[in-house]
Backbone atoms as SQL, in Angstrom:
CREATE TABLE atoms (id INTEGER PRIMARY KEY, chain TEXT, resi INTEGER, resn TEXT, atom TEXT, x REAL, y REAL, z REAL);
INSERT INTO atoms VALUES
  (1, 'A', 1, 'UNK', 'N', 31.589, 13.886, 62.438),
  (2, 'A', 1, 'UNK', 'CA', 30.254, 14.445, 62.630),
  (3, 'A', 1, 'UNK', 'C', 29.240, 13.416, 62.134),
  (4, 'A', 2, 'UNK', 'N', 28.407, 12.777, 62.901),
  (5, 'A', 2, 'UNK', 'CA', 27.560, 11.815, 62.833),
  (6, 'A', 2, 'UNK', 'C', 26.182, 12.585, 61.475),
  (7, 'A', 3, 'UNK', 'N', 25.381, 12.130, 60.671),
  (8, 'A', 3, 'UNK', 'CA', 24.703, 12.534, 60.253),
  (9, 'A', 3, 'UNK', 'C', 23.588, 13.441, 60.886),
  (10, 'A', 4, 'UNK', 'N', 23.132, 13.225, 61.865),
  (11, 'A', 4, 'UNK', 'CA', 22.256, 13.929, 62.460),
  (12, 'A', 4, 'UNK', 'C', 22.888, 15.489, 63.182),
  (13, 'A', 5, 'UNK', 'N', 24.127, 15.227, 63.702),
  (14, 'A', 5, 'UNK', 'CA', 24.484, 16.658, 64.066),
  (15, 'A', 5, 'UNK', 'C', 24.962, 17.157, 62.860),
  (16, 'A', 6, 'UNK', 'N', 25.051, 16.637, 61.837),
  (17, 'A', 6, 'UNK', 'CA', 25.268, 17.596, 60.134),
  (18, 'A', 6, 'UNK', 'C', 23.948, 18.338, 60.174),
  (19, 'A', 7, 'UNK', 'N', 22.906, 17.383, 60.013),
  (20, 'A', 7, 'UNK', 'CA', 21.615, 17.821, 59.821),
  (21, 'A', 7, 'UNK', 'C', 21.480, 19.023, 60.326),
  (22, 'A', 8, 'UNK', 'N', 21.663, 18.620, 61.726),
  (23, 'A', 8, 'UNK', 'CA', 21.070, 20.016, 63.112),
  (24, 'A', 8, 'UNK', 'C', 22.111, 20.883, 62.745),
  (25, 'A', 9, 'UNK', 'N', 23.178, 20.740, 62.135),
  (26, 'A', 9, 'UNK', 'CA', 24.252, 22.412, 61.888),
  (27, 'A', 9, 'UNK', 'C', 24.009, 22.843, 60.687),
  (28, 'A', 10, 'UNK', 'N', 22.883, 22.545, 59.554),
  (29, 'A', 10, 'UNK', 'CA', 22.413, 22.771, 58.668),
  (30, 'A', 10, 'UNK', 'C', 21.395, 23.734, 58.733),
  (31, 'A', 11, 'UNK', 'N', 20.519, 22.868, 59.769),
  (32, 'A', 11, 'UNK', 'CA', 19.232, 23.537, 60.158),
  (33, 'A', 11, 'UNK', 'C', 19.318, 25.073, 61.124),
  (34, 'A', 12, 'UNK', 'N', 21.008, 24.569, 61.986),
  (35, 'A', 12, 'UNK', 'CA', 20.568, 25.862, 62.417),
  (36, 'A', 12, 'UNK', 'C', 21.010, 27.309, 61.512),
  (37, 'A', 13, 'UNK', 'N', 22.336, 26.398, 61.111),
  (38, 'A', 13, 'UNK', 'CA', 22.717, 27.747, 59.650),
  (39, 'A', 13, 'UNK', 'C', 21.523, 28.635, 59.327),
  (40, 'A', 14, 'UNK', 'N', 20.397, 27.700, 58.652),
  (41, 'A', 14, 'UNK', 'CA', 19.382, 27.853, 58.136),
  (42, 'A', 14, 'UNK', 'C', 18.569, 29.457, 59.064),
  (43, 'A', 15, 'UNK', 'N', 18.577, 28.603, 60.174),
  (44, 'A', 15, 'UNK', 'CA', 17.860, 29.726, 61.478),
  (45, 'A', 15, 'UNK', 'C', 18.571, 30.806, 61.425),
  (46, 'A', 16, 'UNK', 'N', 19.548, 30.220, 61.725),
  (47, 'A', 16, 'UNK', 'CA', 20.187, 31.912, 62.020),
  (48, 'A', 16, 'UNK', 'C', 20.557, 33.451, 60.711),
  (49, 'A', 17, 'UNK', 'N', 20.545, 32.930, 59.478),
  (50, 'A', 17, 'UNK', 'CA', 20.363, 32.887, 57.991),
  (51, 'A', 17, 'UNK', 'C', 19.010, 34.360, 58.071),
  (52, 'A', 18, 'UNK', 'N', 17.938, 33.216, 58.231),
  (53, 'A', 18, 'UNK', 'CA', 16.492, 33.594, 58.362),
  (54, 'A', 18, 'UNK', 'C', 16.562, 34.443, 59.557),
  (55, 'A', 19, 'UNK', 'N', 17.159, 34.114, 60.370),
  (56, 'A', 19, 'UNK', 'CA', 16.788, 35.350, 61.537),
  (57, 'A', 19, 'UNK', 'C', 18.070, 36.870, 61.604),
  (58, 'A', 20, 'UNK', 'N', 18.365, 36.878, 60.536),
  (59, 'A', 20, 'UNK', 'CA', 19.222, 38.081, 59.932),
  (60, 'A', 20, 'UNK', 'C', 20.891, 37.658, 60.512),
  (61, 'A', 21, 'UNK', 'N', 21.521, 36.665, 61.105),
  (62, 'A', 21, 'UNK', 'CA', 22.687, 36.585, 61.995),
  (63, 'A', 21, 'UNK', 'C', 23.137, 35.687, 60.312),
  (64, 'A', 22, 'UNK', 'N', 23.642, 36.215, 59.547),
  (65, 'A', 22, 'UNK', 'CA', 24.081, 36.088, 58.210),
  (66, 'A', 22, 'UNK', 'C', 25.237, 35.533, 58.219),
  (67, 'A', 23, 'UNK', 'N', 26.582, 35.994, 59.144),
  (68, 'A', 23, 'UNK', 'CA', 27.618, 35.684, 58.824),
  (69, 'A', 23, 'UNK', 'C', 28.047, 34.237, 59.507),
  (70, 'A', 24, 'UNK', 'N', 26.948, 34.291, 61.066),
  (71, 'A', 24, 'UNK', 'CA', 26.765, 33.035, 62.158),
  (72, 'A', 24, 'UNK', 'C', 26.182, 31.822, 61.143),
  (73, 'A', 25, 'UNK', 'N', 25.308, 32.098, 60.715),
  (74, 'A', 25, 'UNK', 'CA', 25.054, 30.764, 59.252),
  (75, 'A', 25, 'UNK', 'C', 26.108, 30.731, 58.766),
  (76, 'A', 26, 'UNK', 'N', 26.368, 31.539, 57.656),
  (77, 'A', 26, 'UNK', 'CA', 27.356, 31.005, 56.767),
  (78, 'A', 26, 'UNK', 'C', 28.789, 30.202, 57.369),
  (79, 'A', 27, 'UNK', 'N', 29.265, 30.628, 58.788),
  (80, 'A', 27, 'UNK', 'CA', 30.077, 30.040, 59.437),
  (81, 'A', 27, 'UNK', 'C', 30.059, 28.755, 59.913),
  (82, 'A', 28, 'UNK', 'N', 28.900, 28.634, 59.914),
  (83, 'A', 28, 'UNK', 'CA', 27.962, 26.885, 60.679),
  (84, 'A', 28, 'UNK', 'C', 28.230, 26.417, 58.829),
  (85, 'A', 29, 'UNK', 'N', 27.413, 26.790, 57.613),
  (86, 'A', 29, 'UNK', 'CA', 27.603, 26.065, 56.573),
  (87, 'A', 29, 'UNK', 'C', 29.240, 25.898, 55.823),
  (88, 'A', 30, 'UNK', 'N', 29.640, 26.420, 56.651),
  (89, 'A', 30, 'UNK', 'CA', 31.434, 26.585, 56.089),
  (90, 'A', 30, 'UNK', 'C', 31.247, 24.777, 57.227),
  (91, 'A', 31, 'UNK', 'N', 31.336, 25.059, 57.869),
  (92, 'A', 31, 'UNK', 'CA', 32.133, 24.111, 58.873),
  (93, 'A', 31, 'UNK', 'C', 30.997, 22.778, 58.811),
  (94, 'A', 32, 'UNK', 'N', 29.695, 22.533, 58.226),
  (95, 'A', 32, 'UNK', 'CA', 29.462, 21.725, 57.347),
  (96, 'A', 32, 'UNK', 'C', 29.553, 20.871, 56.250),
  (97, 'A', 33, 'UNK', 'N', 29.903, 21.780, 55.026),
  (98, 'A', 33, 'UNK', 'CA', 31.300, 21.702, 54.122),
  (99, 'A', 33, 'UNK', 'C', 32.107, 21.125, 54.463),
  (100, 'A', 34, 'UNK', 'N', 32.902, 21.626, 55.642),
  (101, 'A', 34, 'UNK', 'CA', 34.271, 20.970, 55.543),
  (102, 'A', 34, 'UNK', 'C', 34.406, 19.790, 56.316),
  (103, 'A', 35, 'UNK', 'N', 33.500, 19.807, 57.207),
  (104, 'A', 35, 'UNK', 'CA', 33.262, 18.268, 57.738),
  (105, 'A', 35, 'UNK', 'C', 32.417, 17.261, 56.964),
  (106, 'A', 36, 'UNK', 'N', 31.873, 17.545, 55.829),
  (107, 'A', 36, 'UNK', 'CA', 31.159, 16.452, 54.932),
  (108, 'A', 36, 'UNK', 'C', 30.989, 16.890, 53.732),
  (109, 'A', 37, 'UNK', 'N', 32.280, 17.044, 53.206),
  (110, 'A', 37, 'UNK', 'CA', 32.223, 17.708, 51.529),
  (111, 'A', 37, 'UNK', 'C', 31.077, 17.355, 50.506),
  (112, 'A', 38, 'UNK', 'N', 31.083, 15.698, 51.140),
  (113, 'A', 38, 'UNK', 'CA', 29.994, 14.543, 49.924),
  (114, 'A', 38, 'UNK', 'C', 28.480, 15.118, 50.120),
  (115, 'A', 39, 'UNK', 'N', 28.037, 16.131, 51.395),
  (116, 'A', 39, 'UNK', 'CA', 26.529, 16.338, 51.491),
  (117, 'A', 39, 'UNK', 'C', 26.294, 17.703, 50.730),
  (118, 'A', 40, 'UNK', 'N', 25.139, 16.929, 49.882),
  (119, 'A', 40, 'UNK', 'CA', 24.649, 17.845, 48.845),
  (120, 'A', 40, 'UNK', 'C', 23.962, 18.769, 49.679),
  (121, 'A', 41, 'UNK', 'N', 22.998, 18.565, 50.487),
  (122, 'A', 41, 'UNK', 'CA', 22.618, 19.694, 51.247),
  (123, 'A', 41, 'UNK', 'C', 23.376, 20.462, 51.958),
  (124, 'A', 42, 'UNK', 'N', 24.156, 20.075, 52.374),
  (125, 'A', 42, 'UNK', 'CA', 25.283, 21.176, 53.345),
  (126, 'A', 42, 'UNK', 'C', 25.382, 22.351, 51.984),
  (127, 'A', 43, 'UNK', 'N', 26.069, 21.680, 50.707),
  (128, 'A', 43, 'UNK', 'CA', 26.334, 22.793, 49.555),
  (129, 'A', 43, 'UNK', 'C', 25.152, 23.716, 49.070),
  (130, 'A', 44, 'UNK', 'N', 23.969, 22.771, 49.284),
  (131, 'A', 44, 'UNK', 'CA', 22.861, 23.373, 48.268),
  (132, 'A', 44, 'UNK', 'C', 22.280, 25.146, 49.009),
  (133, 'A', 45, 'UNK', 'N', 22.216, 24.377, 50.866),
  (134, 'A', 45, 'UNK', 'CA', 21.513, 25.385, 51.686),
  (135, 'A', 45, 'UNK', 'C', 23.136, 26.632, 51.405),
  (136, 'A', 46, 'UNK', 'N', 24.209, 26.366, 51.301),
  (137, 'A', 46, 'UNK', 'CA', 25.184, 27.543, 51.207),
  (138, 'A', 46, 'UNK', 'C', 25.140, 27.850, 50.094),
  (139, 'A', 47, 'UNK', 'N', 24.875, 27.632, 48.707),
  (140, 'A', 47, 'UNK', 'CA', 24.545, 28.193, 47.745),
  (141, 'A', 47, 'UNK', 'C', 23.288, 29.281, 48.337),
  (142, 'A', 48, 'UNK', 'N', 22.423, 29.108, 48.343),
  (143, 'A', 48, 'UNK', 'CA', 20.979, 29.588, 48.767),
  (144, 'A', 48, 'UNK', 'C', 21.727, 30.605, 49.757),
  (145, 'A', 49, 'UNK', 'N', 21.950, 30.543, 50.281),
  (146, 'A', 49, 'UNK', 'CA', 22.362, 31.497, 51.568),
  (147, 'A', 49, 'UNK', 'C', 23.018, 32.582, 50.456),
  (148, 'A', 50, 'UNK', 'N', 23.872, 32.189, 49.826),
  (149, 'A', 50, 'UNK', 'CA', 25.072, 32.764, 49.111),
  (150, 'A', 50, 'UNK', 'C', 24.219, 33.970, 48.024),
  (151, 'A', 51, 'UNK', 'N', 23.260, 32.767, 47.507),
  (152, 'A', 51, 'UNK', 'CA', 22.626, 34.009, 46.293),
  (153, 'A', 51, 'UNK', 'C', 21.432, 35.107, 46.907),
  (154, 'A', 52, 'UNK', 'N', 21.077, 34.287, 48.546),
  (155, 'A', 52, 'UNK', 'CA', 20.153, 35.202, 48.741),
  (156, 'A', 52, 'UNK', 'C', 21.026, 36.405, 49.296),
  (157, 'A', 53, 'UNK', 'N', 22.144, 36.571, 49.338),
  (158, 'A', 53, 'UNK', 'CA', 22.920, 37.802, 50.067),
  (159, 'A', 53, 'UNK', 'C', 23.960, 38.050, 48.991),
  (160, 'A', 54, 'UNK', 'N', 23.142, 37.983, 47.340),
  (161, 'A', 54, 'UNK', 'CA', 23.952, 38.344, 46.526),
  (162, 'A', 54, 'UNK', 'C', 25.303, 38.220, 46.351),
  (163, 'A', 55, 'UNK', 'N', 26.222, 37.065, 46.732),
  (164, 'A', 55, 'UNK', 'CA', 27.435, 36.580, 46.618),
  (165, 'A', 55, 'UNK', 'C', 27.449, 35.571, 45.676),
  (166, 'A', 56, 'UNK', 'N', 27.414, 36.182, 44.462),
  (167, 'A', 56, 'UNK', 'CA', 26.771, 34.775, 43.283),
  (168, 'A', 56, 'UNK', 'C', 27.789, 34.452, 43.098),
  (169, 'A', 57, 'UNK', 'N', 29.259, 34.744, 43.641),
  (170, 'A', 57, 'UNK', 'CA', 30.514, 33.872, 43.045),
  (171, 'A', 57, 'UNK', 'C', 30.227, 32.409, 43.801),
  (172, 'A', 58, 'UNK', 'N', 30.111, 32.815, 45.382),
  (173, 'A', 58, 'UNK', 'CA', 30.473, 31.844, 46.724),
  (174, 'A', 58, 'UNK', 'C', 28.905, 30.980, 45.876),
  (175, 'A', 59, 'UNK', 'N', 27.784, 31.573, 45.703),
  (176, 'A', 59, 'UNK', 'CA', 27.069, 30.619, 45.219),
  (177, 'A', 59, 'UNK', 'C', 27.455, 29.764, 44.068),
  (178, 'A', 60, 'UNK', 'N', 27.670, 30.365, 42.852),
  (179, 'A', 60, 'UNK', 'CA', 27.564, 29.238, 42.130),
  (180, 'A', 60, 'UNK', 'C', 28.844, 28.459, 42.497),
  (181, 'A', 61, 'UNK', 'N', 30.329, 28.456, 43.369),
  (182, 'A', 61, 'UNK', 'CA', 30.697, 27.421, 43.667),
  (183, 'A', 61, 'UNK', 'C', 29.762, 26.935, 44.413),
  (184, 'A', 62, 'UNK', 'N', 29.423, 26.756, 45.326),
  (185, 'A', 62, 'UNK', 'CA', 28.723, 26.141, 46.251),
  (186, 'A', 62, 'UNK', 'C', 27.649, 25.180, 45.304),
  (187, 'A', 63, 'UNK', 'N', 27.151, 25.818, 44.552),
  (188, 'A', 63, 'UNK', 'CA', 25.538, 25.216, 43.620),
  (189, 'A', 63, 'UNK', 'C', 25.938, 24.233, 42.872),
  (190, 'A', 64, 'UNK', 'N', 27.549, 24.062, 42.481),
  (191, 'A', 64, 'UNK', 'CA', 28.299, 23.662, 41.612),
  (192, 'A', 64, 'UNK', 'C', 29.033, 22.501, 42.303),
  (193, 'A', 65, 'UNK', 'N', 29.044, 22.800, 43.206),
  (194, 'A', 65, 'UNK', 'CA', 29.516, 21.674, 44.071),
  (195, 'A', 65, 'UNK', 'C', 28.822, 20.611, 44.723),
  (196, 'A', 66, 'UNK', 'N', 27.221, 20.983, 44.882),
  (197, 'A', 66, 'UNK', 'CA', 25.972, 20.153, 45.021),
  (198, 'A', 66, 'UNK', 'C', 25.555, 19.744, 43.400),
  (199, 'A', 67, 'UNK', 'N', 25.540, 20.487, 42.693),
  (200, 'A', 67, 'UNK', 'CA', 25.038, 19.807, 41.365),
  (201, 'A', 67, 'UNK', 'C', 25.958, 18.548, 40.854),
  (202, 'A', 68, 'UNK', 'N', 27.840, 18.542, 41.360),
  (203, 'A', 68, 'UNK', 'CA', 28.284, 17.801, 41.019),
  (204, 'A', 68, 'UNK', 'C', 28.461, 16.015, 41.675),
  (205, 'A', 69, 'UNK', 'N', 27.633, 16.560, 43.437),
  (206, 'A', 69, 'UNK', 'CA', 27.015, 15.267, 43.891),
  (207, 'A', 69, 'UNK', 'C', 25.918, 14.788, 43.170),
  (208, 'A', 70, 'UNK', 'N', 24.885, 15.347, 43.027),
  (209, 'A', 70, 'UNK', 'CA', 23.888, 15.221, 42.607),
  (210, 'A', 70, 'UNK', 'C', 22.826, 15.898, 41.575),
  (211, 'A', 71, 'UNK', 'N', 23.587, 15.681, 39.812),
  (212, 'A', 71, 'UNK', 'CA', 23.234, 16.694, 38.519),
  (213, 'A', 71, 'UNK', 'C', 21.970, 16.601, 38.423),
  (214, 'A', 72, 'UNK', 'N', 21.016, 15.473, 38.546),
  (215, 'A', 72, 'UNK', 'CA', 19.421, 15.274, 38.369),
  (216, 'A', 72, 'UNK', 'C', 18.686, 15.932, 39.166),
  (217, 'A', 73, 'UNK', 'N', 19.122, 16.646, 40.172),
  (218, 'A', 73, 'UNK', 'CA', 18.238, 16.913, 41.215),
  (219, 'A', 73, 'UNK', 'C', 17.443, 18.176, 40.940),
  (220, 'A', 74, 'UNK', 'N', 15.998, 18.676, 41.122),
  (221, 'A', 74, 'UNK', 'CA', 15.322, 19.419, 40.636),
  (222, 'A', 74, 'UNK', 'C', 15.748, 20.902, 41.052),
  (223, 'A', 75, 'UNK', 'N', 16.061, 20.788, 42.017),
  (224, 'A', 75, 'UNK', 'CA', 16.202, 22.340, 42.878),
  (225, 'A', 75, 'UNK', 'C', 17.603, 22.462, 43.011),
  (226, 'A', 76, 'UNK', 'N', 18.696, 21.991, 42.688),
  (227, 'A', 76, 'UNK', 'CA', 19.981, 22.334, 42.304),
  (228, 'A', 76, 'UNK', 'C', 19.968, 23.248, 41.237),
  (229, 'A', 77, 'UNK', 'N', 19.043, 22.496, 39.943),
  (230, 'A', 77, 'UNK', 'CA', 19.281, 22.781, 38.791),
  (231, 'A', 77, 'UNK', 'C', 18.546, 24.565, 38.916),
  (232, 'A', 78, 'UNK', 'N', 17.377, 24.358, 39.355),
  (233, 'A', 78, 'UNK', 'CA', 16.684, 25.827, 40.056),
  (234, 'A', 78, 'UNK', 'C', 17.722, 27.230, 40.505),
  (235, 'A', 79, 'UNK', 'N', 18.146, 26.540, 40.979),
  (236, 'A', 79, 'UNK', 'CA', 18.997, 27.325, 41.979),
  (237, 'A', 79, 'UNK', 'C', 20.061, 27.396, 40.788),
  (238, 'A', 80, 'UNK', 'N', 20.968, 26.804, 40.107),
  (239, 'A', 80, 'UNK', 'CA', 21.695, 27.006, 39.335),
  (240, 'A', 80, 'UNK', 'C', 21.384, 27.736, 38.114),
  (241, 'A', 81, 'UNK', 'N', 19.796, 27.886, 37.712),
  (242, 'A', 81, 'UNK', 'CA', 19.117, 28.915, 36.747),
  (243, 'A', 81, 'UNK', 'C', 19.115, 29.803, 37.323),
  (244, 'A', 82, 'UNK', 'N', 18.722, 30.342, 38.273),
  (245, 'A', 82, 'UNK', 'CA', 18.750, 31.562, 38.858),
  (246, 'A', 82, 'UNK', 'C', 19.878, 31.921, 39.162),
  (247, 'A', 83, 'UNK', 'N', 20.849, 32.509, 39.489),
  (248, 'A', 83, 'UNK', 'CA', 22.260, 32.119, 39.773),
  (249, 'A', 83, 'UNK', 'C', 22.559, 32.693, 38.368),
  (250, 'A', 84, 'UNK', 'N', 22.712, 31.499, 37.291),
  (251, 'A', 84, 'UNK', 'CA', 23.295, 32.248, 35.915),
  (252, 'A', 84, 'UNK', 'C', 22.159, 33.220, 35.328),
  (253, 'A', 85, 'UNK', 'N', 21.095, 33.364, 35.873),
  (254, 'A', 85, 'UNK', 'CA', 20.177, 34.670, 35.359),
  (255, 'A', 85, 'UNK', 'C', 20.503, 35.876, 35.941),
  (256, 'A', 86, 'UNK', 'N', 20.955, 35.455, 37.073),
  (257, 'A', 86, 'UNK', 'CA', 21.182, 36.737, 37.694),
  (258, 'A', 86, 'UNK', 'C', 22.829, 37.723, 37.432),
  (259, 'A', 87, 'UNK', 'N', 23.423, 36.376, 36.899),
  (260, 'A', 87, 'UNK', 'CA', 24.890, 36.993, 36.398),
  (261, 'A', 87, 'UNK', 'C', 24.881, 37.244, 35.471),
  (262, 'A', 88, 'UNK', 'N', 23.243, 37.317, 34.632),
  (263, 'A', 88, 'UNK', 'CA', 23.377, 37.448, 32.821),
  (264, 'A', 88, 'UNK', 'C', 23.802, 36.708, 31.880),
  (265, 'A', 89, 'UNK', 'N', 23.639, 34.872, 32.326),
  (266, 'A', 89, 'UNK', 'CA', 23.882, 34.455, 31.523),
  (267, 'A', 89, 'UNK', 'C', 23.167, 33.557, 31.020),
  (268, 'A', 90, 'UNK', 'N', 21.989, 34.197, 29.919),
  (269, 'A', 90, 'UNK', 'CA', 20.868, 33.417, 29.743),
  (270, 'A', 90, 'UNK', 'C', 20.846, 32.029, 29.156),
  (271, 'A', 91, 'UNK', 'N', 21.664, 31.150, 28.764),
  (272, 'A', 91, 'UNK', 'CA', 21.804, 30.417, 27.786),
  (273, 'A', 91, 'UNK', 'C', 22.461, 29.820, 28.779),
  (274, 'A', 92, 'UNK', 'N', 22.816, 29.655, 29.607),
  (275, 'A', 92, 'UNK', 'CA', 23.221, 29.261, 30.688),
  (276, 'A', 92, 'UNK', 'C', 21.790, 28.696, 31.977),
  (277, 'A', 93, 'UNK', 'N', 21.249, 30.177, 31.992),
  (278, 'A', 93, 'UNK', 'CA', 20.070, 30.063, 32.949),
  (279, 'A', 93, 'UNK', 'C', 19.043, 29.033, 32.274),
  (280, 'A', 94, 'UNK', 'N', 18.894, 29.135, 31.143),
  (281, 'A', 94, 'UNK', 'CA', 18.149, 28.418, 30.432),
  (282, 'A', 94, 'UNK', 'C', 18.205, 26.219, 30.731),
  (283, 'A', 95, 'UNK', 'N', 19.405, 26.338, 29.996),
  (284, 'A', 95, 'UNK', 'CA', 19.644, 25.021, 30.388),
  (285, 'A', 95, 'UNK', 'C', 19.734, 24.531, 31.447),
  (286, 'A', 96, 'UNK', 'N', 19.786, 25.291, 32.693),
  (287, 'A', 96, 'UNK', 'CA', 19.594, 24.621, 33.888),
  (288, 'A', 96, 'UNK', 'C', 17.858, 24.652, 34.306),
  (289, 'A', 97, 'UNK', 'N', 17.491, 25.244, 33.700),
  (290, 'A', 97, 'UNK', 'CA', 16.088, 25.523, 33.995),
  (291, 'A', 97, 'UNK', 'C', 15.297, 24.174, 33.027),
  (292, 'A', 98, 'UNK', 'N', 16.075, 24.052, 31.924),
  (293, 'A', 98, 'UNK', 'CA', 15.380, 23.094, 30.977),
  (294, 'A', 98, 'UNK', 'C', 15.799, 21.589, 31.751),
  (295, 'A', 99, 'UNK', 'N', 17.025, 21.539, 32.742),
  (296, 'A', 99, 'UNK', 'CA', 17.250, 20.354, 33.221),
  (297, 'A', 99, 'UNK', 'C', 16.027, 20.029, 34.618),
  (298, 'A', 100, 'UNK', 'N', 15.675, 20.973, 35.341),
  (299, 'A', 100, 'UNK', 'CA', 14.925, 21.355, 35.775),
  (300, 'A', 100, 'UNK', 'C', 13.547, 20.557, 35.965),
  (301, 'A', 101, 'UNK', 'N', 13.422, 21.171, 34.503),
  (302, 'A', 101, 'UNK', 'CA', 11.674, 20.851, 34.479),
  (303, 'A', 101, 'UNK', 'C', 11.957, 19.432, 33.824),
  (304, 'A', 102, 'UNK', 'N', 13.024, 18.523, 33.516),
  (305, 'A', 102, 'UNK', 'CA', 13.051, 17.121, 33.143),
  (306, 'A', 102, 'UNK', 'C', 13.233, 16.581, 34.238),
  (307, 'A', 103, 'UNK', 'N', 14.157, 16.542, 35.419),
  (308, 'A', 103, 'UNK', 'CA', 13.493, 16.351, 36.599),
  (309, 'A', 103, 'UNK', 'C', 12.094, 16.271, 37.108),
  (310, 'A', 104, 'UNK', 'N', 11.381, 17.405, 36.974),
  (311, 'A', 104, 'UNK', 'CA', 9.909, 17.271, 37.825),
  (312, 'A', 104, 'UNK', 'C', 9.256, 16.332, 36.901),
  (313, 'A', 105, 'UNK', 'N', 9.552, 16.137, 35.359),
  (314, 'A', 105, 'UNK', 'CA', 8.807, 15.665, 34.609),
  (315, 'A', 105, 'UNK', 'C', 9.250, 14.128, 35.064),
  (316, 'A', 106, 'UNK', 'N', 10.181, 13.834, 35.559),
  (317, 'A', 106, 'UNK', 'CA', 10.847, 12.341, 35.377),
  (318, 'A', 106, 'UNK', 'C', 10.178, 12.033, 37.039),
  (319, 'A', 107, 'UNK', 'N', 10.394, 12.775, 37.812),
  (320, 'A', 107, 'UNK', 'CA', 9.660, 12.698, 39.200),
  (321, 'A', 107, 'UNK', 'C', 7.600, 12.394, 38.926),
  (322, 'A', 108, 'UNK', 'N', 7.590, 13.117, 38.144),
  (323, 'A', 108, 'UNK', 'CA', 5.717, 13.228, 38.170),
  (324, 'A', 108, 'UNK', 'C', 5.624, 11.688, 37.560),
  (325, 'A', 109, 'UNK', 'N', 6.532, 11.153, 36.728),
  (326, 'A', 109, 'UNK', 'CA', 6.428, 10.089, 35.888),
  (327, 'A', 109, 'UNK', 'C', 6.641, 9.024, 36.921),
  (328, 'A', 110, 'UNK', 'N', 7.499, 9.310, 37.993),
  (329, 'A', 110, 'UNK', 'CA', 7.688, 8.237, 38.672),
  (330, 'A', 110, 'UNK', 'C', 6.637, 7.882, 39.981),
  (331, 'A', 111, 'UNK', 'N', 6.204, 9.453, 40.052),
  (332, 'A', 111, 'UNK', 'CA', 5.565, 9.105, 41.631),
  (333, 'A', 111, 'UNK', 'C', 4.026, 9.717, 41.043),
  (334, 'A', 112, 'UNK', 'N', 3.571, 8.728, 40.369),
  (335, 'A', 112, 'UNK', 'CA', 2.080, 10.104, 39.842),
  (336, 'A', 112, 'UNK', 'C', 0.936, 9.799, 40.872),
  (337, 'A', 113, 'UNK', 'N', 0.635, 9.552, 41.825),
  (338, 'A', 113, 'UNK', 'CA', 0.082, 9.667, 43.099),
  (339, 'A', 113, 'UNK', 'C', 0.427, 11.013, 43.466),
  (340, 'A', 114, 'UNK', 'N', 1.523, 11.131, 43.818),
  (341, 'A', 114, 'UNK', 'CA', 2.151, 12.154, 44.758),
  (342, 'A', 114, 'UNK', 'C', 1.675, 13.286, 44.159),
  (343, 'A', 115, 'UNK', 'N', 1.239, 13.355, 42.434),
  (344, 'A', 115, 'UNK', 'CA', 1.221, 14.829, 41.714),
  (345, 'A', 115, 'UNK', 'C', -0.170, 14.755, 40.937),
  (346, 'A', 116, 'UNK', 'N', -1.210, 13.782, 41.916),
  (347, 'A', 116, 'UNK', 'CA', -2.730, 13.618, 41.047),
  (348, 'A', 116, 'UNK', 'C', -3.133, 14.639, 41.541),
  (349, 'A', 117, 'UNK', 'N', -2.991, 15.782, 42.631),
  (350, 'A', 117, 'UNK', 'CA', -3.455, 16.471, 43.239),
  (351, 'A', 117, 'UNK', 'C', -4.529, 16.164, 43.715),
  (352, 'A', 118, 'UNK', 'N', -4.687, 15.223, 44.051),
  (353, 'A', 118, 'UNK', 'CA', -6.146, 14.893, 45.007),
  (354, 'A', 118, 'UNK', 'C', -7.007, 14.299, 44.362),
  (355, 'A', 119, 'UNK', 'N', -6.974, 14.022, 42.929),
  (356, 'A', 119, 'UNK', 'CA', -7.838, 13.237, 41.894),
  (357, 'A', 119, 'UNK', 'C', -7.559, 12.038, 41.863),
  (358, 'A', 120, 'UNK', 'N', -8.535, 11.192, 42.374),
  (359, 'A', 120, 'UNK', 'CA', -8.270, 10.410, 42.069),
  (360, 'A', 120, 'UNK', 'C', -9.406, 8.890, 41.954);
């Protein structure tokens, strides 16, 4: 699977997700997965899918499996706070939330154009 038809079986997961055909996504992000284990997005959008239809097991593998391509990333870590908040495990939710906001902080540090909000 060339990168771009990953992309487009991502995106349509995504569609069909959003347009209530729940199980037709998750079947497109299964077969994403398994044709490109290494893409963090294939995992991240099936986490997301996963917690928005309350399957926080299939999520946090999934969240867990993108956080372990890529631990710095801001909205893994998001998604991985919410996730252990929602299973009750605050001390859990916490530290992913605290990894979180060191991300945006390490991002604002790097790109501070991008976050002058228009001041400039």
């Amino acid at each position: 699977m060339t990168p771009d038809e990953l992309q487009t079986l991502i995106e349509d997961a995504t569609f069909d997700y959003s347009t209530g055909a729940h199980d037709a996504g998750l079947a497109k992000l299964a077969r994403a997965t398994a044709a490109a284990p290494e893409s963090f997005e294939a995992w991240h959008a099936l986490a997301e899918v996963n917690f928005s239809l309350r399957r926080l097991d299939a999520a946090l593998d999934a969240a867990g499996r993108a956080h372990a391509l890529r631990s710095g990333d801001l909205f893994i870590n998001t998604t991985l706070s919410r996730i252990w908040m929602e299973r009750g495990d605050k001390a859990k939710a916490e530290h992913f939330g605290a990894q979180a906001r060191i991300g945006s902080w390490k991002d604002q540090l790097q790109n501070p154009d991008a976050h002058a909000g228009g001041v400039g």
